[in-house]
ROSE-4610 file (N, C-alpha, C; in Angstrom, 1 decimal, always signed):
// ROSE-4610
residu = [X/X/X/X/X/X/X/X/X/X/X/X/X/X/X/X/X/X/X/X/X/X/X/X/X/X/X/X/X/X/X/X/X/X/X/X/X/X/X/X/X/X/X/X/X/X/X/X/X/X/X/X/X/X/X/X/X/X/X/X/X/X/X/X/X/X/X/X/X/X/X/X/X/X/X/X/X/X/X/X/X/X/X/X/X/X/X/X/X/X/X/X/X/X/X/X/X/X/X/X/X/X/X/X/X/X/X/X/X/X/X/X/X/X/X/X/X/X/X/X/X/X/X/X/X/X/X/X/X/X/X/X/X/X/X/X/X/X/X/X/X/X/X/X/X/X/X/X/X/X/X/X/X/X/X/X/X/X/X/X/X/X/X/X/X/X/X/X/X/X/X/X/X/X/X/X/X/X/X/X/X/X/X/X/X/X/X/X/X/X/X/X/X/X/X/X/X/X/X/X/X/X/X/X/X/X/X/X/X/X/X/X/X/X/X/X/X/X/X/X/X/X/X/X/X/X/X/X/X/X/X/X/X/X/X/X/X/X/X/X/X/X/X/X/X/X/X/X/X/X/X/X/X/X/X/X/X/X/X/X/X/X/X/X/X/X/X/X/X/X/X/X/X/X/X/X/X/X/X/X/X/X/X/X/X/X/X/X/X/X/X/X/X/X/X/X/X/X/X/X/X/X/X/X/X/X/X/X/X/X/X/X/X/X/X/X/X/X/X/X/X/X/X/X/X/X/X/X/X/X/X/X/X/X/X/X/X/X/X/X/X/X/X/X/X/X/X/X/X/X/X/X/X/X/X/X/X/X/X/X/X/X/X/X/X/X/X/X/X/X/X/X/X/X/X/X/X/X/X/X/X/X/X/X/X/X/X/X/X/X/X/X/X/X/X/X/X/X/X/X/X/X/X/X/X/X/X/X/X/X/X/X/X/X/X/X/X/X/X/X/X/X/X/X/X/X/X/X/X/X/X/X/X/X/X/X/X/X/X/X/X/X/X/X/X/X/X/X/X/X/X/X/X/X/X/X/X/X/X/X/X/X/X/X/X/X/X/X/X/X/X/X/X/X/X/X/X/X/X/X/X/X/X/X/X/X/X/X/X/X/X/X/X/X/X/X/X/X/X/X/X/X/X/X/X/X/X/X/X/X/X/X/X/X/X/X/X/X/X/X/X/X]
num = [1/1/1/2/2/2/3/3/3/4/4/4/5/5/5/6/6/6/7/7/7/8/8/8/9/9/9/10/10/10/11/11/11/12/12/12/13/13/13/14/14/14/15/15/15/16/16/16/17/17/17/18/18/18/19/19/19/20/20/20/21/21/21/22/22/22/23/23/23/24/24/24/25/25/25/26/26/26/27/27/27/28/28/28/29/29/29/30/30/30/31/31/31/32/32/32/33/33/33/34/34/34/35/35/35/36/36/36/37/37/37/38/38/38/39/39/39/40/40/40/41/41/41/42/42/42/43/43/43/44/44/44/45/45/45/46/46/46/47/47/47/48/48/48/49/49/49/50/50/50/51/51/51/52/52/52/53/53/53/54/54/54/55/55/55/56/56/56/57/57/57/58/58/58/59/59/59/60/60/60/61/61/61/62/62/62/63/63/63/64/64/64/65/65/65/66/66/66/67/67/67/68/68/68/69/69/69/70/70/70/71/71/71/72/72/72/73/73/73/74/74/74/75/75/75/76/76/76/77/77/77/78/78/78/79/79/79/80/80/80/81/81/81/82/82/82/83/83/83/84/84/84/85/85/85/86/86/86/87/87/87/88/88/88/89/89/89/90/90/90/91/91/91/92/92/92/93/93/93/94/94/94/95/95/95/96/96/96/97/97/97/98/98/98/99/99/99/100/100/100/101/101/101/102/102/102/103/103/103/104/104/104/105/105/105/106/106/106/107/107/107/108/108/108/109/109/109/110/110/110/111/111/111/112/112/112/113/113/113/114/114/114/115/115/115/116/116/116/117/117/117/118/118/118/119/119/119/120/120/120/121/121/121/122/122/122/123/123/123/124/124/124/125/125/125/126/126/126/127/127/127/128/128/128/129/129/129/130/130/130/131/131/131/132/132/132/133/133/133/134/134/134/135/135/135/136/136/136/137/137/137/138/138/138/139/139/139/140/140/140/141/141/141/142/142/142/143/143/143/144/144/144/145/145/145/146/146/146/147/147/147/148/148/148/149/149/149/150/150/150/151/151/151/152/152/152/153/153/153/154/154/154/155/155/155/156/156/156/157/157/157/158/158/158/159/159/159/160/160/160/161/161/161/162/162/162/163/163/163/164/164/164/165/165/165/166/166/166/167/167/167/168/168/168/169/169/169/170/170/170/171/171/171/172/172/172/173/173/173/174/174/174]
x = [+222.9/+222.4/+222.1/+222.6/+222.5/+220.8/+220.8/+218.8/+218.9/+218.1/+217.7/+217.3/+218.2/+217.8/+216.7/+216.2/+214.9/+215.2/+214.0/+213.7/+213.3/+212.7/+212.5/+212.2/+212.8/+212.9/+212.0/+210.7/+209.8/+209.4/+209.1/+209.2/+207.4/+207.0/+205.7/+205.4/+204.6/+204.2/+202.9/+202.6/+201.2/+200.8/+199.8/+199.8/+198.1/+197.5/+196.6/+196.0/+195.2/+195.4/+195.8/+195.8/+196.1/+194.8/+195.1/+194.0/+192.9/+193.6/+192.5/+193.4/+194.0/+194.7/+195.3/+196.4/+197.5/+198.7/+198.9/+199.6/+199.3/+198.1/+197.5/+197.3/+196.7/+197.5/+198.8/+199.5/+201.1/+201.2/+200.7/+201.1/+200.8/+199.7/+198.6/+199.2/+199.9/+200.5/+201.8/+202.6/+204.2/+204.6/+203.6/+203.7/+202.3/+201.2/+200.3/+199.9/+199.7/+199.5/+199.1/+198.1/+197.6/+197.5/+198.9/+198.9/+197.8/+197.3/+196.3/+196.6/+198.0/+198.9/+199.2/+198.8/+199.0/+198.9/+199.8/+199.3/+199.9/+199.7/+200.3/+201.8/+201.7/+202.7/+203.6/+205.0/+205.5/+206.8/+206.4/+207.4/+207.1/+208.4/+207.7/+208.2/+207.3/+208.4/+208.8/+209.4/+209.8/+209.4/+208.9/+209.3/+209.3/+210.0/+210.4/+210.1/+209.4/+208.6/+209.1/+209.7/+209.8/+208.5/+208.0/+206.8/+206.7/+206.8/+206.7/+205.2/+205.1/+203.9/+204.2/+203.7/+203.6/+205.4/+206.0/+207.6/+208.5/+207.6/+208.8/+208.8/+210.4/+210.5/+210.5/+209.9/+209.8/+210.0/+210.6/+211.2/+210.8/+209.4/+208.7/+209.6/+209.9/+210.3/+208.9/+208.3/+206.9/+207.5/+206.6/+206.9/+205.5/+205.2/+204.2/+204.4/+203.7/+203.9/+202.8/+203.3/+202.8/+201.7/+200.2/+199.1/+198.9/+199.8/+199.8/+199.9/+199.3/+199.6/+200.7/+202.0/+203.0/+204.0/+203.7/+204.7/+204.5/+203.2/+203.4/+204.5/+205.7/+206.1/+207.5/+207.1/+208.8/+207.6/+206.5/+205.6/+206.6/+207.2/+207.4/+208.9/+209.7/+211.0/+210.6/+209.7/+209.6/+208.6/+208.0/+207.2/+208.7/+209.7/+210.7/+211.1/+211.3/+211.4/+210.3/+209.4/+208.3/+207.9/+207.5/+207.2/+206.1/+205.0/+203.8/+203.0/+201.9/+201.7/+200.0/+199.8/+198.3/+197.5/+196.4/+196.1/+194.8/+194.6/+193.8/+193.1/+191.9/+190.8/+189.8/+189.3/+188.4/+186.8/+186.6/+184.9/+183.7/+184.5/+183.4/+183.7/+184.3/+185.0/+185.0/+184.2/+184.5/+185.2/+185.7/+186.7/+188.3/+188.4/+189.2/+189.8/+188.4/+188.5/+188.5/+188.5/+188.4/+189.8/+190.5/+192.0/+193.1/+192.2/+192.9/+193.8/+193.3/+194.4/+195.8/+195.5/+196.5/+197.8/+197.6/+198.1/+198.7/+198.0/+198.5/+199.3/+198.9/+199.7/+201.3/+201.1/+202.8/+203.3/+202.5/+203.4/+204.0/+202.9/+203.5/+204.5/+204.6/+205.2/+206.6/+207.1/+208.1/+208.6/+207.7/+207.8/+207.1/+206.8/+206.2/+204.8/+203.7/+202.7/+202.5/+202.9/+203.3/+201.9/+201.5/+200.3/+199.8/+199.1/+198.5/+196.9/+196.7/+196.2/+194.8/+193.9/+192.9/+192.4/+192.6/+192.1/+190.6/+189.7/+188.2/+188.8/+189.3/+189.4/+188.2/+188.5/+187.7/+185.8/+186.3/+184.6/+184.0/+184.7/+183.8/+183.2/+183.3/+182.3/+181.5/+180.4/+178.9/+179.9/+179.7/+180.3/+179.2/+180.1/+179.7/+179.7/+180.5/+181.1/+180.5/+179.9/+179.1/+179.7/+179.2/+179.4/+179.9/+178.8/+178.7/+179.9/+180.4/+181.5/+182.9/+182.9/+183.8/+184.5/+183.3/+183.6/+183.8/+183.3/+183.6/+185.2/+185.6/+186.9/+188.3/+187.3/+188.2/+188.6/+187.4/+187.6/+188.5/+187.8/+188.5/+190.2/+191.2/+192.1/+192.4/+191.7/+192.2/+192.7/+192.3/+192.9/+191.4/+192.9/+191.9/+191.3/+189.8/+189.6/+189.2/+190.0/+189.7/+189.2/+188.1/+187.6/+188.2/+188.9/+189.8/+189.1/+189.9/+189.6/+190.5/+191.6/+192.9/+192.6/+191.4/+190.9/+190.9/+189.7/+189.1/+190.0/+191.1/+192.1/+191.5/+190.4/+189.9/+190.4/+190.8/+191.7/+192.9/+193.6/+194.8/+195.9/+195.9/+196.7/+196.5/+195.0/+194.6/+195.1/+195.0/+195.2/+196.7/+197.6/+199.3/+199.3/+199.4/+199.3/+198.5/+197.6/+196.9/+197.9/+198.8/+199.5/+200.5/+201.4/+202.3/+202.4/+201.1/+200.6/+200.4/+200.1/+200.0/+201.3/+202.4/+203.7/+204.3/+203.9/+204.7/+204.3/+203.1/+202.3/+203.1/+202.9/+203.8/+204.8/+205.7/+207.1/+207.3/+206.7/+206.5/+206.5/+205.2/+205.2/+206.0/+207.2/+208.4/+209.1]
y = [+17.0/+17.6/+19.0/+19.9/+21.1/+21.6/+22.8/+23.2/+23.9/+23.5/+24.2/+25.6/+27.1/+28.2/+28.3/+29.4/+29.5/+30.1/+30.2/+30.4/+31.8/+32.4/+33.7/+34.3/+35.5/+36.1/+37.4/+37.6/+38.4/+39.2/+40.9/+41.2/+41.2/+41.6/+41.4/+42.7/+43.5/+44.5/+44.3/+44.3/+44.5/+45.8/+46.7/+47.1/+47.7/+48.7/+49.0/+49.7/+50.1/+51.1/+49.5/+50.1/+49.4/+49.1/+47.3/+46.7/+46.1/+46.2/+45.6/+44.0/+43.6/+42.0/+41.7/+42.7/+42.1/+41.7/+41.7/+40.4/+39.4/+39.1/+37.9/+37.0/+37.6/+36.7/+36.6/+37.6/+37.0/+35.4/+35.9/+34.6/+33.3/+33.6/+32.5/+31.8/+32.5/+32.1/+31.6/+32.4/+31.9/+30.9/+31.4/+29.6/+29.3/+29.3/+28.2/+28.0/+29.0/+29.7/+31.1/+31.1/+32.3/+32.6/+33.3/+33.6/+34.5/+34.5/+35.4/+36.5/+36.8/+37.5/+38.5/+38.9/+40.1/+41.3/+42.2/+43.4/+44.5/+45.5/+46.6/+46.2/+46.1/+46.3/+47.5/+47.9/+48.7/+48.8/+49.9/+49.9/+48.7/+47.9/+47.2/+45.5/+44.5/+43.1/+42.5/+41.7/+41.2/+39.4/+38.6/+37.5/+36.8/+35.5/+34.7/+33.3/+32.9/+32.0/+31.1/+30.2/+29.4/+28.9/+28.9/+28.4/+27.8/+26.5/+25.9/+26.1/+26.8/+26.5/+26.1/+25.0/+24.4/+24.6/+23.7/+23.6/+24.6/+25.9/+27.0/+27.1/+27.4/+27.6/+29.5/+29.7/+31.6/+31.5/+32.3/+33.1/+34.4/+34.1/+35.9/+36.5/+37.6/+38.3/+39.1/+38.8/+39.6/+40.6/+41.9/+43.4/+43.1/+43.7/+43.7/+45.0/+46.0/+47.4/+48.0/+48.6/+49.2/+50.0/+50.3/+50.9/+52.3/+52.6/+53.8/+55.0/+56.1/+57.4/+58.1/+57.6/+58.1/+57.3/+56.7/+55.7/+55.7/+57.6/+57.6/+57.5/+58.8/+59.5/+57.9/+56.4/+55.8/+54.9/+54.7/+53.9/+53.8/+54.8/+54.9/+54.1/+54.5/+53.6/+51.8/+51.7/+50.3/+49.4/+50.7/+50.2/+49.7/+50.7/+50.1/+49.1/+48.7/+47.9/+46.6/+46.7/+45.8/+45.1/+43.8/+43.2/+43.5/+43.2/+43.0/+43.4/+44.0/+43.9/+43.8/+43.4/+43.5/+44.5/+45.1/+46.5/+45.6/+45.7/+44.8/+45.9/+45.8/+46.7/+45.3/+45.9/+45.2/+45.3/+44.3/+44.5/+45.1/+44.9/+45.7/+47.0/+47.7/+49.4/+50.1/+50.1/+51.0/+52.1/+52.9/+53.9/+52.9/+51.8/+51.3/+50.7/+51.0/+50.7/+51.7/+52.7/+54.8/+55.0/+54.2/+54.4/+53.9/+53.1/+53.1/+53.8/+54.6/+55.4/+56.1/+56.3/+56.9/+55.8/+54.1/+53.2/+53.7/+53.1/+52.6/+53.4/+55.4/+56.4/+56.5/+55.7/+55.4/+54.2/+53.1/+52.1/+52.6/+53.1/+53.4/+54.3/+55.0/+56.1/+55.9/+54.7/+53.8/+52.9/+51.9/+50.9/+50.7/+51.7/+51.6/+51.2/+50.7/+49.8/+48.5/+48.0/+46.7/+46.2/+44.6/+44.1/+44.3/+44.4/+44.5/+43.6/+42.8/+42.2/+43.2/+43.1/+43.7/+42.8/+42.5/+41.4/+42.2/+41.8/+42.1/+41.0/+41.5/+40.8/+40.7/+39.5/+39.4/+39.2/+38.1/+37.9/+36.7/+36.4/+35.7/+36.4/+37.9/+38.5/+39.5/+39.9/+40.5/+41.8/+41.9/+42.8/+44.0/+45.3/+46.6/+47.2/+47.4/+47.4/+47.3/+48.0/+48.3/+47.8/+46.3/+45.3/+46.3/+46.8/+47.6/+48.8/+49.5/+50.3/+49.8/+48.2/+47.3/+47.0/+46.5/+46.6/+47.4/+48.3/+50.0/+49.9/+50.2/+50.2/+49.4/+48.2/+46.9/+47.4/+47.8/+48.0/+49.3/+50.0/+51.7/+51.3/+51.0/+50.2/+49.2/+48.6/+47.6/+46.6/+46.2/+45.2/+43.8/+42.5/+41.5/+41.3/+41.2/+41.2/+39.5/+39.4/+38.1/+38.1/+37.9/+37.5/+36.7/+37.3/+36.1/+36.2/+35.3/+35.5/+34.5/+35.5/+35.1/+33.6/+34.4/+33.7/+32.1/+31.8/+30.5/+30.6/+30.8/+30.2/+30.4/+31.4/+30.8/+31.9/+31.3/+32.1/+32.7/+32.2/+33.6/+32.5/+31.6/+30.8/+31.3/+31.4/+31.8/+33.6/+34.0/+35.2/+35.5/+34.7/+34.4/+34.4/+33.1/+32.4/+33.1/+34.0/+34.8/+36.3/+36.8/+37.9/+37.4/+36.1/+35.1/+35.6/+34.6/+34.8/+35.3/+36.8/+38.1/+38.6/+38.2/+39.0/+38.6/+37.2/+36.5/+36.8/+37.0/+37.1/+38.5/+39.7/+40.4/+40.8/+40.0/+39.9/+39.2/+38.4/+37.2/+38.4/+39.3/+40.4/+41.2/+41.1/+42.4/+42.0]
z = [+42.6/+41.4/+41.7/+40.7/+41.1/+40.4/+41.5/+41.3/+39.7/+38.8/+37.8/+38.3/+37.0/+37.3/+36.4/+37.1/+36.7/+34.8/+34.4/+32.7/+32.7/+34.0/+33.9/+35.3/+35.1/+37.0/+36.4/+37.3/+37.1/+38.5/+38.7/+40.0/+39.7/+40.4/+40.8/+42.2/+41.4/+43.1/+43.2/+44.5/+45.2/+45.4/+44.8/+44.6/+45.9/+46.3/+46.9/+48.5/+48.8/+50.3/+51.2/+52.5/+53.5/+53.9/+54.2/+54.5/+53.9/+52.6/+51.6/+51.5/+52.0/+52.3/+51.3/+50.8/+50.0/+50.5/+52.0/+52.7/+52.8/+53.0/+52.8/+51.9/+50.7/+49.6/+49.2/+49.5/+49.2/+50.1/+51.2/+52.5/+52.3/+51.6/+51.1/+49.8/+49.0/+47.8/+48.1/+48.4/+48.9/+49.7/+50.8/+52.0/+52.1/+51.4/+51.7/+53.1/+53.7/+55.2/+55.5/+56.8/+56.6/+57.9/+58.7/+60.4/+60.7/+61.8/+62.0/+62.7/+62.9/+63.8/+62.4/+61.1/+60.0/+60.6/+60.4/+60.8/+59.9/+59.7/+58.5/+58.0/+56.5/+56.5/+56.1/+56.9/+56.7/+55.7/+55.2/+53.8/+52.6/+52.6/+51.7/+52.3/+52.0/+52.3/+51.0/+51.2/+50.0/+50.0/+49.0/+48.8/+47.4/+48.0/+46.3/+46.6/+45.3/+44.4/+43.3/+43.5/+42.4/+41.8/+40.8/+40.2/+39.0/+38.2/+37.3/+36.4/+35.2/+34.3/+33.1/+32.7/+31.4/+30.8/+32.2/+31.7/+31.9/+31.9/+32.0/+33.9/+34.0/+35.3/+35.9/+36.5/+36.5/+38.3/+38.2/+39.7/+40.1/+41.0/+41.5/+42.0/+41.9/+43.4/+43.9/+44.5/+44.8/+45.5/+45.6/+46.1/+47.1/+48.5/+48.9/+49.4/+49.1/+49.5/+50.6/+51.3/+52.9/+52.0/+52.2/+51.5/+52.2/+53.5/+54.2/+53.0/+53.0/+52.8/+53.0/+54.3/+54.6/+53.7/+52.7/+52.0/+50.5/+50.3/+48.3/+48.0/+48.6/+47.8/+47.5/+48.1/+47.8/+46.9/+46.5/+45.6/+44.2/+43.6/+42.4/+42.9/+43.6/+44.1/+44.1/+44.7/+45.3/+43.3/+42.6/+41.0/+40.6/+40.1/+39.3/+38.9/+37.7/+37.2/+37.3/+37.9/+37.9/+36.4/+36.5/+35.3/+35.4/+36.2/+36.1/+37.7/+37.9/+39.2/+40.0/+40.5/+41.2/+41.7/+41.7/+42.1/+42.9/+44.5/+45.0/+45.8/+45.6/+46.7/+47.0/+48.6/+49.2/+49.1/+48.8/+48.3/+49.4/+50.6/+51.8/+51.8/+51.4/+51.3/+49.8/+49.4/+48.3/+47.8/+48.7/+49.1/+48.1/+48.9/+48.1/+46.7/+45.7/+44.0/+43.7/+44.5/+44.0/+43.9/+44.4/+44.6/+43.9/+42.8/+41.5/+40.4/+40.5/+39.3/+40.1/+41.6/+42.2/+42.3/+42.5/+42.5/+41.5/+39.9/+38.6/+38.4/+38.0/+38.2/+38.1/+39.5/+40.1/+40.0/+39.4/+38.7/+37.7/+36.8/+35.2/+35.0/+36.1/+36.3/+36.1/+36.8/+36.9/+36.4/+35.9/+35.4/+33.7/+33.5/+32.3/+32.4/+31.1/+31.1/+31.3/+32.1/+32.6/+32.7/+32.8/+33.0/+34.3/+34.5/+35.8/+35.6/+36.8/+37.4/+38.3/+38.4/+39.5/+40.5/+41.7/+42.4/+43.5/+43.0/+43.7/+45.3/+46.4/+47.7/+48.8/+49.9/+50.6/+50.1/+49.1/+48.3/+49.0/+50.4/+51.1/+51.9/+52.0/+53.3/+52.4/+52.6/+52.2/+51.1/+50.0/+49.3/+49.5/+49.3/+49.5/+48.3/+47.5/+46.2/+45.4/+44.0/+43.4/+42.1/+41.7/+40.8/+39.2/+39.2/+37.9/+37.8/+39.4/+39.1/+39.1/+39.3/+39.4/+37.7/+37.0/+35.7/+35.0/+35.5/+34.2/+35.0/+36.0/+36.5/+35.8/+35.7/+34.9/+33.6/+32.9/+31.1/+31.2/+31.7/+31.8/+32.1/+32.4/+33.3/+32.3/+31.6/+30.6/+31.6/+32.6/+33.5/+33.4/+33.6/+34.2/+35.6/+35.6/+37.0/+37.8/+38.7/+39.3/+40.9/+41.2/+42.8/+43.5/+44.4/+45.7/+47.1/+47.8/+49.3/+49.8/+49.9/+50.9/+51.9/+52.9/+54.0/+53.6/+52.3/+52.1/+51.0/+50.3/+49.5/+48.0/+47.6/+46.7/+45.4/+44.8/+43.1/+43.3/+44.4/+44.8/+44.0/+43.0/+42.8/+40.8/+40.5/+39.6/+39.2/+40.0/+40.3/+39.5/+40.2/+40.0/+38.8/+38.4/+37.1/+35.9/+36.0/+35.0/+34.6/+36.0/+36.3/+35.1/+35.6/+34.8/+33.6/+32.8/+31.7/+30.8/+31.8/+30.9/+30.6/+31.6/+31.2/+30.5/+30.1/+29.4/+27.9/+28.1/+26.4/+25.9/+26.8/+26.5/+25.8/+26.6/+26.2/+24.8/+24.8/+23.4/+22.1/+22.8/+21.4/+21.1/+21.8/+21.7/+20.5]
């Protein structure tokens, strides 16, 4: 029996500085595994997701992009054509939710106003991150915000599926 193609092929970037663990929820999402051997990633990696919701079959291509500074100027190369994407800062670093607009900037730049996703990471260890400039961030940004932690598994599945959701509602309104 030949595999059912998918209903919708959607790219997906990861979007944020280095270090705030947007390898790790990819890893955590795509294989349901979390090596403890991560280390920077360079340029960009690539992976793909078959994922089933409510009957429709959708095909990620996830983007995971290197957070280095030596890797702005190909951000807008690696945004293109993005459907939708995640902008993830770590809750022990503040420095990292400052770095918002430089991200989005260069999605939109490329890809248009696509949905975006804000993932509050690492909310199993003592948050630094000033709750209140978290939210103004969200509204300002017009983004959903969702608390993960790669580590203990917790919403990076929610996280997906809300990303989904949004691109889909989207599209519906075209």
């Amino acid at each position: 029996m030949a595999a059912r193609e998918p209903d919708f092929v959607y790219k997906l970037v990861f979007l944020g500085d280095t270090g705030v663990g947007k390898t790790s929820l990819v890893q955590r999402y795509v294989y349901d595994s979390l090596p403890s051997d991560l280390g920077s990633t360079i340029g960009a990696m690539l992976h793909v997701k078959l994922v089933s919701l409510r009957g429709v079959l959708y095909k990620l291509v996830i983007w995971d992009l290197g957070g280095q500074e030596s890797f702005a100027q190909l951000r807008e190369q690696y945004c293109a054509n993005a459907s939708g994407a995640f902008f993830v800062f770590d809750c022990t670093r503040p420095e990292t939710l400052r770095s918002v607009g430089t991200w989005l900037e260069a999605l939109y730049s490329a890809a248009g106003r696509v949905p975006v996703v804000m993932i509050e990471n690492k909310i199993d260890l003592e948050p630094v991150v000033d709750p209140h400039e978290v939210m103004e961030v969200a509204e300002r940004m017009a983004t959903r915000l969702i608390q993960t932690s790669a580590t203990q598994n917790m919403n990076v599945d929610l996280a997906f599926t809300g990303l989904v959701e949004a691109i889909r509602a989207e599209r519906e309104q075209m």
